[in-house]
C-alpha atoms as one frame of an Amber mdcrd trajectory, in Angstrom:
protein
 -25.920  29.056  19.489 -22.974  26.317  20.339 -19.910  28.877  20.509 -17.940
  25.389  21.198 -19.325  23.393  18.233 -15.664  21.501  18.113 -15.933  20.497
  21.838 -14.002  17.246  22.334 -13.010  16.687  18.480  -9.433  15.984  17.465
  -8.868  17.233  14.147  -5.745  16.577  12.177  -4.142  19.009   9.375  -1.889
  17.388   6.844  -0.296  20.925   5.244   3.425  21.983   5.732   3.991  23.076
   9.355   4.815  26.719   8.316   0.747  26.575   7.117  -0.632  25.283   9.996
  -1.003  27.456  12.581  -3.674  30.053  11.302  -6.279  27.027  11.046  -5.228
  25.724  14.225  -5.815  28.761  15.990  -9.671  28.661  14.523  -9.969  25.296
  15.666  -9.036  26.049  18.684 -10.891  28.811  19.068 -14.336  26.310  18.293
 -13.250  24.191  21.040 -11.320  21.706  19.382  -7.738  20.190  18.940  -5.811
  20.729  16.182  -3.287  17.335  15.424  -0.816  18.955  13.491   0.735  16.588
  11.275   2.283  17.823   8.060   2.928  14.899   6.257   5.824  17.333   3.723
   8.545  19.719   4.836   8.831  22.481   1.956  12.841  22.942   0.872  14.326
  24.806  -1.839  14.757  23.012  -5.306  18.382  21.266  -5.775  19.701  23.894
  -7.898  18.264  27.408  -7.418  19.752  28.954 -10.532  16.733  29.519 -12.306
  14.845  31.371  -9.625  17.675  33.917  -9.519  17.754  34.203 -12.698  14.008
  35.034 -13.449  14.047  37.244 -10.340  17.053  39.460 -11.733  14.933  39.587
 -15.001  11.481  40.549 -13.754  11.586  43.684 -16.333  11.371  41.349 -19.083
   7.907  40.682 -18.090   4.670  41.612 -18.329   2.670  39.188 -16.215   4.292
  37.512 -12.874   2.410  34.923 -11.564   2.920  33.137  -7.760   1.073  30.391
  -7.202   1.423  29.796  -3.020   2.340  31.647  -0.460   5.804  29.108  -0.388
   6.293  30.296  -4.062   6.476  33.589  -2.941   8.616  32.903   0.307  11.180
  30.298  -1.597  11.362  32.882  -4.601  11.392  36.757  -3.480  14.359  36.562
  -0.879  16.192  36.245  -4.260  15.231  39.897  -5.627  17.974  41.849  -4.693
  17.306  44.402  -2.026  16.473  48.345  -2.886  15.951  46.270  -6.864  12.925
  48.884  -8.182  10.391  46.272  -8.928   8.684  46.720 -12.722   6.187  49.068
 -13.082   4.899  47.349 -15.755   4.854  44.293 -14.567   1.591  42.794 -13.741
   1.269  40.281 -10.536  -1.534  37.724 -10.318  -2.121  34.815  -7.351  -4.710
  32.548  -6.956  -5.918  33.140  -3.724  -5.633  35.862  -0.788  -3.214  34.204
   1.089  -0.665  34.427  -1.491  -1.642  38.321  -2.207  -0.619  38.621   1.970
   2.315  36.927   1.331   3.416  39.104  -1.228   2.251  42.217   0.734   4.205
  41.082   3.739   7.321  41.864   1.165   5.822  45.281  -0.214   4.874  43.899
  -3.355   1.281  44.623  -4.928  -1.061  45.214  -5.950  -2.109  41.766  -6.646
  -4.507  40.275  -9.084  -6.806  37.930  -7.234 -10.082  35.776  -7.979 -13.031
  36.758  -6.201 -15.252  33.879  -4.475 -13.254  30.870  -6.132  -9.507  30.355
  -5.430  -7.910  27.983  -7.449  -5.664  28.064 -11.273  -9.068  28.211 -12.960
 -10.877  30.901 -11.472  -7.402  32.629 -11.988  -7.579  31.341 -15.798 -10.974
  32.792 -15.605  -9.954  36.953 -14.720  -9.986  39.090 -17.738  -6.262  39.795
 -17.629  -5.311  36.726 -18.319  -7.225  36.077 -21.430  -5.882  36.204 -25.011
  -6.533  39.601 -25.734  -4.093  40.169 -23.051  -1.405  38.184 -22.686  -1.215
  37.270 -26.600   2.177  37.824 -27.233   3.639  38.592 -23.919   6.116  37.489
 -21.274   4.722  35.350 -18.363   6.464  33.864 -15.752   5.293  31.663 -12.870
   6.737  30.758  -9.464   5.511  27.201  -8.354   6.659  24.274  -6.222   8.061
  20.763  -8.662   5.165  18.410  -9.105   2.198  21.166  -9.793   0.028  21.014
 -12.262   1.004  21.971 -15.822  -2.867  23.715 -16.369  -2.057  27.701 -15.849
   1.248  27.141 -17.914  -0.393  25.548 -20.743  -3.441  27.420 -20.844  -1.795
  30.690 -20.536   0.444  29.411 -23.504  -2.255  28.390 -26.108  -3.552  31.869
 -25.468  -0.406  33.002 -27.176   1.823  34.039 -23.905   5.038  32.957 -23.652
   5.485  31.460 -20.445   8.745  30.621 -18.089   8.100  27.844 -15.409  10.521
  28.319 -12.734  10.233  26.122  -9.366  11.610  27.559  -6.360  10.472  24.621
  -3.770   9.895  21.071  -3.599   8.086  19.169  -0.952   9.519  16.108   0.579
   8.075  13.560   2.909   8.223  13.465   6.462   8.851  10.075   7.581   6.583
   8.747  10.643   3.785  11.094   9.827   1.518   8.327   8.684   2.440   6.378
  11.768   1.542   9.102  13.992  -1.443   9.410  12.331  -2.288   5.678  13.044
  -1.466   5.735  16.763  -3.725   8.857  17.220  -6.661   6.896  15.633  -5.968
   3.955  17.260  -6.339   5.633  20.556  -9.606   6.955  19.598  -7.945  10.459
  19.302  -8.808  11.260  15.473 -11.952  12.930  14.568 -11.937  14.344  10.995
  -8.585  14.874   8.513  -8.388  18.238   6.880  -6.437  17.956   3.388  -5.367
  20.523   0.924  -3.703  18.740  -1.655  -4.414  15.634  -4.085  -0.396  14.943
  -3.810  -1.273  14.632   0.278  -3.948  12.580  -0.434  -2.345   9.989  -2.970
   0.687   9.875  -0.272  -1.684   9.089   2.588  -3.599   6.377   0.527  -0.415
   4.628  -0.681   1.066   4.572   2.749   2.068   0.995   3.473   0.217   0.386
   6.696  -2.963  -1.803   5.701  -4.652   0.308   8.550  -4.428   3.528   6.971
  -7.012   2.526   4.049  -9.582   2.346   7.282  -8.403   5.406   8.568  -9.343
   7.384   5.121 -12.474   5.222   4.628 -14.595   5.729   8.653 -12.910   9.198
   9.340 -14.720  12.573   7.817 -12.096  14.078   5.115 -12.064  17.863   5.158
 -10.714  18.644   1.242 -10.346  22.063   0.167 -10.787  21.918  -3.628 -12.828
  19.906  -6.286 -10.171  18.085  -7.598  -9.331  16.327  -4.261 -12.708  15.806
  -3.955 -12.642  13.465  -7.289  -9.764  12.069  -6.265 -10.959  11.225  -2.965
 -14.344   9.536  -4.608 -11.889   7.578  -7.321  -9.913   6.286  -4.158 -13.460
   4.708  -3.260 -13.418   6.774  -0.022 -17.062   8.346   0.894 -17.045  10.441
   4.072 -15.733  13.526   1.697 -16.637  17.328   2.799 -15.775  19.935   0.647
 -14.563  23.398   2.257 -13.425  26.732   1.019  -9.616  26.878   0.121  -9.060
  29.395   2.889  -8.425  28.579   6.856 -11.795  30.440   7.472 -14.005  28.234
   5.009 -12.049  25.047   6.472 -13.250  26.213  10.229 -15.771  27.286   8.912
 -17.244  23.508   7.380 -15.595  21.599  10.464 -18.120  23.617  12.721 -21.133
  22.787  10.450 -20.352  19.180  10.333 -22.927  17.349  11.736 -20.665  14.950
  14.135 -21.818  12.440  15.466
């Protein structure tokens, strides 16, 4: 058994630094490099107003909804400390990492997916069908420029739902560049990415070279979605992985490399 099956491979992560370190530590661990090279930095929204406001109201709902681990680090610092939180308020995320998150602040339990970990197997857990939320208060924290699916869907069930956006992600200029010069060197292996926004930004970058980059390099995505998107884009060398840092290690060590 190969204990080092990422011996020699340079393999770049496109998520928000703050993200990166869990998976890099995995790669590392399988013998590779980790090029971290977040191609966003994750600020608050413009005018926070509406976070404080939901989080000074959480007793006015029944269902509170996170959808990251940055929606729940951009919106609980606004709960005021020693606040009791709602005992009748129930709290949902998509996937583990947001549940930690939340425990890291005391808050839980947590409604979470099991096997799947995206907005639909969420969509999919019994407390979040129309028997249960008809006629009820939802809110969810999210980042500006997410999709409008868990808000809508939740809504045609009968909830009424509050969107409030606590972050915003904003390009890091010269990430694409770096990118290039590592590939150019012969230094890039495989490109692990997370989002479809990530994805669209990488493949409208305006070096011509980048297109080659995405189209000979093997592209690590973490959901379906990007995995469309990715075969739209006409790009072919497309492996999808779990959502999770594990499942991500986890596919980059059964990749047969070359």
């Amino acid at each position: 058994m190969n204990r080092s099956p990422l011996m020699g491979k340079v393999v770049a992560i496109t998520r928000a630094q703050a993200q990166n370190d869990g998976l890099a530590r995995l790669i590392a661990r399988a013998g590779g490099e980790a090029l971290l090279l977040p191609l966003f930095k994750i600020v608050p929204v413009a005018s926070e107003d509406a976070v404080l406001r939901a989080c000074e109201h959480l007793g006015d709902y029944a269902l509170a909804i996170f959808v990251s681990p940055n929606a729940v680090a951009f919106a609980l610092p606004h709960v005021r400390y020693g606040i009791r939180w709602p005992p009748h308020l129930t709290l949902a995320a998509p996937g583990p990492g947001t549940a930690a998150a939340l425990a890291e602040h005391g808050v839980g339990p947590v409604l979470v997916p099991q096997g799947r970990h995206d907005t639909e197997a969420l969509l999919a857990l019994p407390e979040l069908q129309a028997p249960a939320v008809y006629g009820r208060r939802a809110v969810i924290f999210c980042g500006e420029g997410g999709r409008a699916l868990l808000a809508e869907t939740l809504a045609a069930r009968g909830a009424s739902v509050d969107v409030v956006f606590c972050y915003r992600r904003l390009p890091l200029p010269g990430t694409a560049q770096r990118l290039l010069q590592y590939w150019r060197q012969g230094r890039l292996d495989a490109l692990v990415v997370t989002s479809s926004t990530a994805l669209r930004y990488l493949h409208s970058a305006p070096q011509a070279e980048m297109a080659a980059v995405l189209a000979e390099i093997p592209l690590f995505v973490s959901h379906a979605r990007i995995a469309e998107l990715a075969g739209c884009l006409g790009l072919h060398h497309i492996i999808r992985t779990a959502a999770d840092n594990t499942g991500i290690a986890a596919s980059l060590c059964a990749y047969n490399w070359p």
